[in-house]
C-alpha positions in Angstrom: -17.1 -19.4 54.7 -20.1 -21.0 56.3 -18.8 -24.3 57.7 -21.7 -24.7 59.8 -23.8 -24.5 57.1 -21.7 -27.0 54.9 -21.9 -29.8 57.7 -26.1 -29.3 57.8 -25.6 -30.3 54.2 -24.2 -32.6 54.4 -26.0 -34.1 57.3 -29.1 -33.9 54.9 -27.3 -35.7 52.5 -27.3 -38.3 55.1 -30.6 -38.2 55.4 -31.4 -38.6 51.9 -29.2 -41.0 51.5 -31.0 -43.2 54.4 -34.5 -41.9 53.5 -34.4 -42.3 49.7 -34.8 -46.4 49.8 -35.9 -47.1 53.3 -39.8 -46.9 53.2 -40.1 -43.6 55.2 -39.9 -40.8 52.5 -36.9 -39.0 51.5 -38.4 -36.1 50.8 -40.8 -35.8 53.8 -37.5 -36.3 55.8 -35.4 -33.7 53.8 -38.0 -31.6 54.7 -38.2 -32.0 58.3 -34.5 -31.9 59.0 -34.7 -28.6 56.6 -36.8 -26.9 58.6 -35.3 -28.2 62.2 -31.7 -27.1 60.7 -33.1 -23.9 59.0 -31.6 -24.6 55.7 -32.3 -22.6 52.7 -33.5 -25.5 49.8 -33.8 -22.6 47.1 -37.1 -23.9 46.2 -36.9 -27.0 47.0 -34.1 -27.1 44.3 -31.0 -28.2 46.8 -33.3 -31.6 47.4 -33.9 -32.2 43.5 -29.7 -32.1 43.9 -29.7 -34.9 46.7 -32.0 -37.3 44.8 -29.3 -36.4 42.1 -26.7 -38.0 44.3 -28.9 -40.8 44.8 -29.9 -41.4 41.5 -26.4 -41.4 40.5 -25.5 -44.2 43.2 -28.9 -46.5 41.7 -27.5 -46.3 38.7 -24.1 -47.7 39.9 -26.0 -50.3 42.0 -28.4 -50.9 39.0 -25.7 -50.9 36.2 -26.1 -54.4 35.0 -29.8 -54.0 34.5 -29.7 -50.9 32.8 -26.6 -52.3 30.1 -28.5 -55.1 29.7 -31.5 -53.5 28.7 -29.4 -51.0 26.4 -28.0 -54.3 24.4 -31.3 -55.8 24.8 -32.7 -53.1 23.0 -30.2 -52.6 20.3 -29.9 -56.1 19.7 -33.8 -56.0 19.1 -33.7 -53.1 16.7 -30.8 -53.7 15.1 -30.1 -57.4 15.1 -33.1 -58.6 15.2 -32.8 -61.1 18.0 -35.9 -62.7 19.8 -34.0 -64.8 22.2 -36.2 -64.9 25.9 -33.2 -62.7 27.6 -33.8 -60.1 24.9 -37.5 -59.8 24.7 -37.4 -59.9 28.7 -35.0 -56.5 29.1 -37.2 -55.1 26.0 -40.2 -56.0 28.0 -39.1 -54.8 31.4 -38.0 -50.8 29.3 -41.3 -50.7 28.2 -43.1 -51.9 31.4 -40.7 -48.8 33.1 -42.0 -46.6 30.8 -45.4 -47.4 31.2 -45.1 -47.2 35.4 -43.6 -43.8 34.8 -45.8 -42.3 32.9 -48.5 -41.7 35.3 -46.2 -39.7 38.4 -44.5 -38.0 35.5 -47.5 -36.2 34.6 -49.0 -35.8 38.1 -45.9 -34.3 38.8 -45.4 -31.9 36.6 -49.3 -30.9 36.7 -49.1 -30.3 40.9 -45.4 -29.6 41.5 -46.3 -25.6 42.2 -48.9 -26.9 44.5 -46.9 -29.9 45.9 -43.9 -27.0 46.7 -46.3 -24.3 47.8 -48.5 -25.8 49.8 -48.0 -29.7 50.3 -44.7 -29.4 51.8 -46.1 -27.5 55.0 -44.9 -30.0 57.7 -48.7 -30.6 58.9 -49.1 -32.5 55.6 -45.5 -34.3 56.1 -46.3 -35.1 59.2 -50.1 -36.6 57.8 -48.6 -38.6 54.7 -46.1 -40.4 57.0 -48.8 -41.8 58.9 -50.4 -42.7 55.6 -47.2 -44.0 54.6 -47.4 -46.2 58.1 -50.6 -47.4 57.2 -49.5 -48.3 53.4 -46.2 -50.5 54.9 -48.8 -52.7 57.1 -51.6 -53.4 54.7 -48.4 -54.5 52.3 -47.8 -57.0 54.9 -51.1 -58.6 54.5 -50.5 -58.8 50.5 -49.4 -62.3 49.1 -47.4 -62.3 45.3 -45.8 -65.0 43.3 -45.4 -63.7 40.5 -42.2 -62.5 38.2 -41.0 -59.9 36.5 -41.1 -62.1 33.9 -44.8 -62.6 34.4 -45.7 -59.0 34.4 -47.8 -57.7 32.3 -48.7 -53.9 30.4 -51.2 -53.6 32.8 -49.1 -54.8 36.1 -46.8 -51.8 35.0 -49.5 -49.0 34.6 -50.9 -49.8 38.4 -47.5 -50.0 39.9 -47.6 -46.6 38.0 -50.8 -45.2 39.4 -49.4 -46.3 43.2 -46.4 -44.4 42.4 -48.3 -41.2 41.5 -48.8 -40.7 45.4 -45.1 -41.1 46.3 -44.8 -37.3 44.6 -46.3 -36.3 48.0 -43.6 -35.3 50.6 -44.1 -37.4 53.3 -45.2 -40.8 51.1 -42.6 -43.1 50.7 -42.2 -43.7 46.6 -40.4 -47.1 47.3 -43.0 -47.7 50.3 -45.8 -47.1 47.7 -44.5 -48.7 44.3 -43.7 -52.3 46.4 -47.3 -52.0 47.9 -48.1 -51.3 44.0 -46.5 -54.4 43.2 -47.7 -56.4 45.9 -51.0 -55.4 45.0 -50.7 -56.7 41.0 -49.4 -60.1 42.9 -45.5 -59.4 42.4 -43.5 -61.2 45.1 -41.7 -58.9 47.8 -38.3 -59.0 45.8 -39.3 -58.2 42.4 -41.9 -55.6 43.6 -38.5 -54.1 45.7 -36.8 -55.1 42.2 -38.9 -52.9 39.9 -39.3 -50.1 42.6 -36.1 -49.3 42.5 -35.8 -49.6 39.1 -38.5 -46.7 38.2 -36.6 -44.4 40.9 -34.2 -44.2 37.9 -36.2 -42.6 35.4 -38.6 -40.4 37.4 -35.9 -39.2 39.5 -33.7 -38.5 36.3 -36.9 -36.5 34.9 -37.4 -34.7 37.8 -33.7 -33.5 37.9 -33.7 -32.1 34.1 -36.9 -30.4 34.8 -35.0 -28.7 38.1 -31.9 -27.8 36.1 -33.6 -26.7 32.9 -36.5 -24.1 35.2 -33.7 -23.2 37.7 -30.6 -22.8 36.2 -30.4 -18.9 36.1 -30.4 -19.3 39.8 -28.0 -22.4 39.4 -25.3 -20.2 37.7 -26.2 -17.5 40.3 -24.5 -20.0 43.2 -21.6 -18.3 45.5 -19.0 -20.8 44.9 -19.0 -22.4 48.8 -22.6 -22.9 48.4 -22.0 -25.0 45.2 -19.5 -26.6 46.8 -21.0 -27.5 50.2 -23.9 -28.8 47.7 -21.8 -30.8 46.0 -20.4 -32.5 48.9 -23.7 -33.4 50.2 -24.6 -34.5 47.0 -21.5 -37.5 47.2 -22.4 -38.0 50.2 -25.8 -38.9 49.5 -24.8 -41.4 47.3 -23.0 -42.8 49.1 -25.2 -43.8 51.5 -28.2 -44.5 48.8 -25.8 -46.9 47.7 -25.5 -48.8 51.6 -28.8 -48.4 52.1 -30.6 -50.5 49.2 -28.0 -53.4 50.1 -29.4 -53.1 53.7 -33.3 -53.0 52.4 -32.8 -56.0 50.3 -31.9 -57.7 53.3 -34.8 -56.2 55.3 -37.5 -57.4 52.5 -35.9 -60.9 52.5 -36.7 -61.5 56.0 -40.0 -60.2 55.6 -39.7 -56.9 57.9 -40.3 -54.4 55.6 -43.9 -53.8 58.1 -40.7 -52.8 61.2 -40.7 -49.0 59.4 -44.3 -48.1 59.3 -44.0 -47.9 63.0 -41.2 -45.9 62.9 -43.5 -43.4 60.7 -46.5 -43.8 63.3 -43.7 -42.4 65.7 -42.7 -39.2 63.6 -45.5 -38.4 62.3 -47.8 -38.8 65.8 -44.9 -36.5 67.5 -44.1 -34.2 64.7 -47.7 -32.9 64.4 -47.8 -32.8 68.5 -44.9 -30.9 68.4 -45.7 -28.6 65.3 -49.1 -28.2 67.3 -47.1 -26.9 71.0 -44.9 -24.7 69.6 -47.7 -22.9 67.4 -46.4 -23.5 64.0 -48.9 -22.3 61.0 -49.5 -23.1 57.9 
């Protein structure tokens, strides 16, 4: 068995965990540490299984939105009830809908050329300096408004924003709460709703993985499944620490701290990728 190669998992999970909510791209960083630890992502197939984990621990941390938008729903089709709390969760489905309509389909029409040729690190590198740039222009943006004062149209440009986030190296939370900053959300409910469409594009995004690859799921040695599915809970778990500590962050207004931090990686990743001759 290849414990080495189990604890490099893992360690990636880590990093997904981290990377998936902080503003600094999950996937650009899944990447890098991929290619620094030499890891096999079968196609970029072992990350779809980290946002998994991830996903999964949203959906714990998110699990009194999502039940009240189920009842909500019901409740509207069924019962016919109008009340404010119900038209609100109906509203807030829909408006979800709409903002993931856009990456969905931008997504599936460039993930071949996204995996192929996007995901060189050059480009990583690039779109975390772009990401950078995005975090300190969000600074500059004022909102007031509500999810409750959103509108169709609020929904489908927070959409549009997110369409860039499929690029590894652009933060999708970094670019959805600029999204929302830009349609005049305040920080928390931009952060609020960002988090909330991780649920269904990631959820997407996983059934497309499992339903193109899953003659080459079944074709998994058994450690290999198992060292994935360790990283997997581990990445969770710390998906789950991290959007406790980014709530904190956006409350104190700091969000701006982590485009530095991608100024630094990106700057030195393409220096780097430049000195040791590595191609494209």
């Amino acid at each position: 068995m290849d414990w080495i190669l189990m604890l490099k998992k893992i360690f990636l999970g880590i990093v997904q965990g981290i990377s998936e909510i902080l503003p600094i791209s999950s996937s650009g960083h899944t990447l890098i540490f991929s290619n620094i630890l030499n890891i096999d992502t079968n196609g970029l197939q072992l990350l779809i299984f980290l946002h998994f984990g991830s996903l999964v621990a949203m959906i714990i941390y998110y699990w009194k939105d999502i039940w009240n938008i189920i009842v909500s729903l019901c409740r509207y089709l069924f019962k016919k009830d109008r009340t404010e709390d119900t038209r609100f969760y109906c509203r807030l489905f829909i408006y979800m809908v709409i903002a993931t309509i856009p990456a969905g389909i931008i997504g599936l029409l460039l993930s071949n050329i996204i995996d192929e040729y996007l995901s060189n690190l050059y480009f990583v590198f690039s779109f975390l300096i772009i990401t950078g740039i995005i975090l300190l222009i969000n600074r500059k943006l004022k909102g007031e408004k509500t999810l409750k004062e959103m509108k169709p149209l609020d929904a489908l440009g927070i959409g549009c924003f997110q369409c860039i986030g499929v690029l590894p190296g652009i933060s999708r939370s970094g670019s959805t709460i600029f999204g929302g900053k830009v349609m005049k959300l305040n920080n928390e409910d931009a952060a609020h709703f960002s988090f909330l469409l991780f649920l269904p594009i990631t959820a997407g995004s996983f059934l497309v993985e499992v339903i193109t690859g899953f003659d080459e799921i079944m074709a998994y040695q058994t450690f290999d499944l198992i060292s994935d599915i360790i990283a997997v809970i581990v990445a969770g778990i710390f998906t789950f620490l991290s959007v406790k500590y980014l709530f904190k962050i956006i409350k104190k207004g700091k969000l701006h701290y982590f485009a530095f931090y991608c100024f630094l990686v990106g700057i030195v990743g393409i220096i780097t990728c430049l000195s040791i001759g590595y191609g494209f």
